[in-house]
DOBALO-571967 format. One record per atom (N, C-alpha, C): residue in one letter; x, y, z. Coordinates in steps of 0.02 Angstrom, whole numbers, plus 50000, padded with zeros to 5 digits. Layout:
<rs>
AXYZ/...
</rs>
This chain:
<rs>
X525335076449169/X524905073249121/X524995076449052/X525065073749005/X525225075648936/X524625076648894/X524485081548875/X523825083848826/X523975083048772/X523425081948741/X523345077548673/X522895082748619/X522985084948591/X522515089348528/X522355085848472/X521605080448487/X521685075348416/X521535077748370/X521485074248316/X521705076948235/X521285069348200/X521415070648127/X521195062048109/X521635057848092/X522535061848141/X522985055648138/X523005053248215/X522545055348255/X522875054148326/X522645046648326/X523165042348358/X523155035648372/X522585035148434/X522035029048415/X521435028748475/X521855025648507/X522665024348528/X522615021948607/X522675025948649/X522685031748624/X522395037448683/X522035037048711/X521195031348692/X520915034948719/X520625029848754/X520545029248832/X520475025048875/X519805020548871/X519645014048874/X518945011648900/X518555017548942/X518025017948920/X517575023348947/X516695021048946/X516455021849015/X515865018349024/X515295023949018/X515605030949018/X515065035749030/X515335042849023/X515185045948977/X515335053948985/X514885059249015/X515045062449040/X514725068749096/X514905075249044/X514285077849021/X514665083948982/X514305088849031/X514615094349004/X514325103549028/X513905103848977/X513475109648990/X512995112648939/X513225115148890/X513195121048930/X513425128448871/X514055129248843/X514125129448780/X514925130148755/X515225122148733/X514855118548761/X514985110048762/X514155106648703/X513915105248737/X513215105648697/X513105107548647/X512925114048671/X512565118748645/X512945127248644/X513135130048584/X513425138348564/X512735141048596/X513035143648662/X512665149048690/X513005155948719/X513455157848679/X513735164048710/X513495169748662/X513145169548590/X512605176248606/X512055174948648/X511835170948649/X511155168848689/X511305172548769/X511815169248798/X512115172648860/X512065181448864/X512595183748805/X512815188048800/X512215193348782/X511585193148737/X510955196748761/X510505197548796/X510665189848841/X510345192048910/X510585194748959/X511065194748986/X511545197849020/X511605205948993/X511585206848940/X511545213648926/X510715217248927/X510445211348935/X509895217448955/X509625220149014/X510085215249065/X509985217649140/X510495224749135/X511035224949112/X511615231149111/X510895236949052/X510635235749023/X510315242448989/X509875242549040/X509435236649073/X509025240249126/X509075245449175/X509765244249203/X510175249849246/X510185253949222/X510475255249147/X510805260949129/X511445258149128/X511725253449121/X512605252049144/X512705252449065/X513625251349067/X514005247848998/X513655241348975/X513795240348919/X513465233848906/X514335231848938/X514175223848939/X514785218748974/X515435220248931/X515885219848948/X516675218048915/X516815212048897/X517245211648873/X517435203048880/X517625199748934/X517725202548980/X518005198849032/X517195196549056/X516845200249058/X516175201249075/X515855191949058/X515795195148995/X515605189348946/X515835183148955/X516465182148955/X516665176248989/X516435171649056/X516445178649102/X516185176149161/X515505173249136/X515015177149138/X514455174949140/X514295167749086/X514745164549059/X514735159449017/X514915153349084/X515215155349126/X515405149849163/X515025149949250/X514815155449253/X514355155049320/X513705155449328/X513565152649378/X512905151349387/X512425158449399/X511835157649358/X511375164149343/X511425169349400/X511255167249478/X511255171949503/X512095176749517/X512675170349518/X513305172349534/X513425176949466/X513125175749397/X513285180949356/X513175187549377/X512475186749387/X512275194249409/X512515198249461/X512605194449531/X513105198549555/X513775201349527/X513885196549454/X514795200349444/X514685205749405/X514205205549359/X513935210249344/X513845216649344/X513415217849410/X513015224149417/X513195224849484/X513115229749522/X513395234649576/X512735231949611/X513205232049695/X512335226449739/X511925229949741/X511745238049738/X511125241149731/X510755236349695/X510805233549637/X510375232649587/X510105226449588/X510395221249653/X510495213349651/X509445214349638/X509365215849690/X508985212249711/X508245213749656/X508365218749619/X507695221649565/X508105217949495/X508605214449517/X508925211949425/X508595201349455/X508645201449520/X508285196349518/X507505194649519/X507235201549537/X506535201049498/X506445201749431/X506785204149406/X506855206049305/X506905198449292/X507385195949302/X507655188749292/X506925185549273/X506615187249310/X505765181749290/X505435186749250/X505495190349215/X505095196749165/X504955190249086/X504595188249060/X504565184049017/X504835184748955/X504825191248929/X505255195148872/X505825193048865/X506275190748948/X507045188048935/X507025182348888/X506625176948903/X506595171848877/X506705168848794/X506735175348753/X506855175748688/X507535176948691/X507965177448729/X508695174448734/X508645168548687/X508245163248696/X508225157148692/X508495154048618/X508165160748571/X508285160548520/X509095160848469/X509485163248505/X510085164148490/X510535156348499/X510375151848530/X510605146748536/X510695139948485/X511225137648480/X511485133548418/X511795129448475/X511455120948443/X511785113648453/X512485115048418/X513055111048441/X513695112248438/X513655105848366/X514275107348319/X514105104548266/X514595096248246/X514015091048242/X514345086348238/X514115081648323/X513905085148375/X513635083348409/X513055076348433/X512585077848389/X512175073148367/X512155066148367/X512835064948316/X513195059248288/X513625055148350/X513955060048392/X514295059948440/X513865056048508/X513135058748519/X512895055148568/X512285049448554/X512225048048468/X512125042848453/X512595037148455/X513105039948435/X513745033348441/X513795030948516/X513845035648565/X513875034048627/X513305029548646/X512845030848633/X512265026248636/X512075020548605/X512455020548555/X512585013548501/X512845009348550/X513375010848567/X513995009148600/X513695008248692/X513325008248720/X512945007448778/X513525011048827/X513735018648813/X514115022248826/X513475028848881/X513545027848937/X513085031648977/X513165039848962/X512755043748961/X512845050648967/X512435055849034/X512935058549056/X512445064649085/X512735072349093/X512195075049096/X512515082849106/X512605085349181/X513305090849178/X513245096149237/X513295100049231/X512845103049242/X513025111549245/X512735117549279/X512855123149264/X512705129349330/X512235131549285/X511985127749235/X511335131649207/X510705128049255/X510335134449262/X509605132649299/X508975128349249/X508565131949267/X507845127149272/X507925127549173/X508225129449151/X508045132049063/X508405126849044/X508555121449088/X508885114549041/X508425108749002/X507985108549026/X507775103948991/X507225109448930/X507245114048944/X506865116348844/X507445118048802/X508025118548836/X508565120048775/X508595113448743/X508565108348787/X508995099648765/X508265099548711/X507415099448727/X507065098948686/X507085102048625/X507335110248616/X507305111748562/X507835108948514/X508175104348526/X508765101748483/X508465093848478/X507905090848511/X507825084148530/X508385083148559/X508695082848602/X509235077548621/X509185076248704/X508595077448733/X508515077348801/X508465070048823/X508355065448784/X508255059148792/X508795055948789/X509505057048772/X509995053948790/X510675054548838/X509945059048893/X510525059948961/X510055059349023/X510445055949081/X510295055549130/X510595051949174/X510835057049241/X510405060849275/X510775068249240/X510205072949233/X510555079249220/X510475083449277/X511245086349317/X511185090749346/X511295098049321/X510855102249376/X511015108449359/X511135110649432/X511075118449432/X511445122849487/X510755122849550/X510235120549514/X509765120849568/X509615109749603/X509865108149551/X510025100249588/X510125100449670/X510475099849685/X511085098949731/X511385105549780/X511595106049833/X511665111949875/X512375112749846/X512805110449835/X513515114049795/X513325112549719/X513615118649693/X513805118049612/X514695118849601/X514535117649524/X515245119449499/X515505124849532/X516075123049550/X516665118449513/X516665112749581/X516165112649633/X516085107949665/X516025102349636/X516295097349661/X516145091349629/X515705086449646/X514975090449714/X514525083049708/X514265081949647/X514295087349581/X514035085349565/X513885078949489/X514695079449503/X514915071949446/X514955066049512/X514965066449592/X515055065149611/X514095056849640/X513605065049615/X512855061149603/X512915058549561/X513195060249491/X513105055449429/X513455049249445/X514055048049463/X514265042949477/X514185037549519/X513725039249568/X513205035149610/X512505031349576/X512315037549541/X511965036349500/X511955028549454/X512375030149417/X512715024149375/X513035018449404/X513125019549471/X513785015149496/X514005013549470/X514635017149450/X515375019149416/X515745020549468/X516295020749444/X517105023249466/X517335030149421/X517565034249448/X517905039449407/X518305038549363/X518855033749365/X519345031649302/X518845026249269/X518175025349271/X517805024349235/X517365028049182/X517385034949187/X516995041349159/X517465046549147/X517475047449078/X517615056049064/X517305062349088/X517385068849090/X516975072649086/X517165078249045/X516815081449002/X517075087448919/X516635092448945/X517085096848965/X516815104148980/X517265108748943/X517245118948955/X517525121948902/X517785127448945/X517835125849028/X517725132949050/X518295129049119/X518815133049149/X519215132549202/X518575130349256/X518025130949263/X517375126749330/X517495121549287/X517515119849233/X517365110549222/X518115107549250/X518585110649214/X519295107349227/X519195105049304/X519155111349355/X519135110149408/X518835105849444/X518035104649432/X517685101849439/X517735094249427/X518275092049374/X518055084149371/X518825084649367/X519395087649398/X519875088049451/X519805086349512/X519435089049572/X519215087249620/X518975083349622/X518645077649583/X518175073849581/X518605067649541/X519125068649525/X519335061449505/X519345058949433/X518885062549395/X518905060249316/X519275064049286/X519385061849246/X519835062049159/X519485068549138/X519865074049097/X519375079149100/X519715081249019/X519125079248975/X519275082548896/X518825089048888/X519265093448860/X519145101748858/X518835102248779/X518515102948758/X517985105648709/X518175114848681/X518515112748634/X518715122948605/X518885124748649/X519345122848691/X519565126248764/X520415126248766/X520865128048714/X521565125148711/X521925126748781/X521635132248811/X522265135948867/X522095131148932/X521575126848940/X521385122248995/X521635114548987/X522025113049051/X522385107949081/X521845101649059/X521895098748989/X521685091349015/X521805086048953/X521765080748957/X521875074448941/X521945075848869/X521175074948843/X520985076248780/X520965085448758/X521145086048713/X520675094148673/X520465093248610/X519755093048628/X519385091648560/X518995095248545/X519295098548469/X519095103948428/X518355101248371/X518075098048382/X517745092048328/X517315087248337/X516775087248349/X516345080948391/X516645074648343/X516505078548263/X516705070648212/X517355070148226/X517785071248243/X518295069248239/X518445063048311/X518285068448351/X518225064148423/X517725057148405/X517195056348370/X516715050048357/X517315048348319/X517475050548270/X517975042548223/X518535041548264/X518865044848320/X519275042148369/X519085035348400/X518395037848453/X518225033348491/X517755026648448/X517755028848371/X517775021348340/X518185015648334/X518685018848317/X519415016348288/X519505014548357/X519475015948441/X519755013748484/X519335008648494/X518695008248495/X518135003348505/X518504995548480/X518394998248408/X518744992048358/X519464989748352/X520014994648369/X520684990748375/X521054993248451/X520524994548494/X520864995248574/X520634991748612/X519854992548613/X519504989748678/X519324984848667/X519144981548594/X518964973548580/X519324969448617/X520014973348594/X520594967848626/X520724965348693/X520584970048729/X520394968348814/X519754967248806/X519214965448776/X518684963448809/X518014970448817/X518264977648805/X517924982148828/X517474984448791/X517364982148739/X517064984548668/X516334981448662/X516084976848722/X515494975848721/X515224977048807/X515024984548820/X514504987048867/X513914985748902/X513784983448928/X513144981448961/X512734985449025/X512184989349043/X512074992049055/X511274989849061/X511164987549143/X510354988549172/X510234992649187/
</rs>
């Protein structure tokens, strides 16, 4: 499969009829890797440990809360870092978090466009006050997270619910994640998989740019999909 790095010369016949995008949260969404990165470090000062490395950091951007903490911290500590986990003080993490830029525009157009959206991801119960503090919780559904469903990422029930959901087809839906669990994840699962600031990951699209990606999927709207017929959506 040949990857594509659009620009504002890339030709929209790249970019396929599309009935519905499935994004990830964190890193996709929403810039949450200080947000991550001071919470995660305050379970390592609770111990007494190093604060995280980068390798550290990384991880915990892509796994699910409790699987962070085990990579974390040494199993002595599992089980008093998952009582901390509920200490309310963490929760000003919250504050470090930034909507990704250009975003906005991106899932209004989709919604112009009667273009379905939903989320997956290994973030827990803190999804729906992040989507509120940005307003944008109202233009997704179904949103999964890691407590949805008995498998998570990079499992794939869980583009696998969205797509039931909708009754869709996979070469009917994208999915834009930023992390080797998304690639994987809507690998196993059959969809088209555009990588978000992610250059070293295997997929279709790499899009550095929400605006750029919206004046793509304009220009394809108006001189790709009219032409077959695809450019007007309908959706009960």
């Amino acid at each position: 499969m040949e990857s594509i790095h659009i620009s504002a010369v890339t030709p929209p016949d790249v970019v396929k009829e599309i009935k519905g995008v499935i994004f990830d949260c964190d890193g996709v969404l929403i810039n949450s890797f200080e947000s991550n990165k001071w919470y995660y470090n305050k379970f390592k000062e609770k111990f007494g440990l190093d604060l995280m490395d980068a390798e550290e950091e990384k991880a915990v951007h892509a796994l699910t809360h409790a699987a962070a903490l085990k990579h974390i911290l040494p199993e002595e500590f599992h089980d008093e870092a998952f009582a901390f986990s509920k200490d309310p003080s963490l929760k000003e993490g919250i504050n470090y978090i930034e909507v990704e830029e250009g975003l906005t525009r991106l899932l209004e157009w989709l919604r112009t466009n009667n273009i379905r959206m939903g989320i997956n991801t290994n973030r827990t119960d803190t999804l729906p006050l992040v989507l509120q503090m940005f307003d944008i919780e109202g233009f997704f559904a179904p949103m999964v997270t890691s407590q949805t469903l008995p498998n998570t990422k990079p499992h794939p029930e869980g583009v696998h619910y969205i797509l039931d959901k909708w009754k869709m087809k996979p070469e009917e839906v994208v999915y834009i994640g930023d992390t080797w669990v998304d690639e994987s994840c809507a690998e196993r699962a059959g969809v088209e998989f555009w990588a978000y600031r992610s250059p070293t990951l295997n997929a279709r699209l790499h899009v550095d740019s929400y605006w750029t990606l919206c004046n793509l999927l304009e220009k394809a709207r108006n001189d790709v999909w009219s032409s077959c017929g695809c450019g007007q959506l309908k959706f009960i």
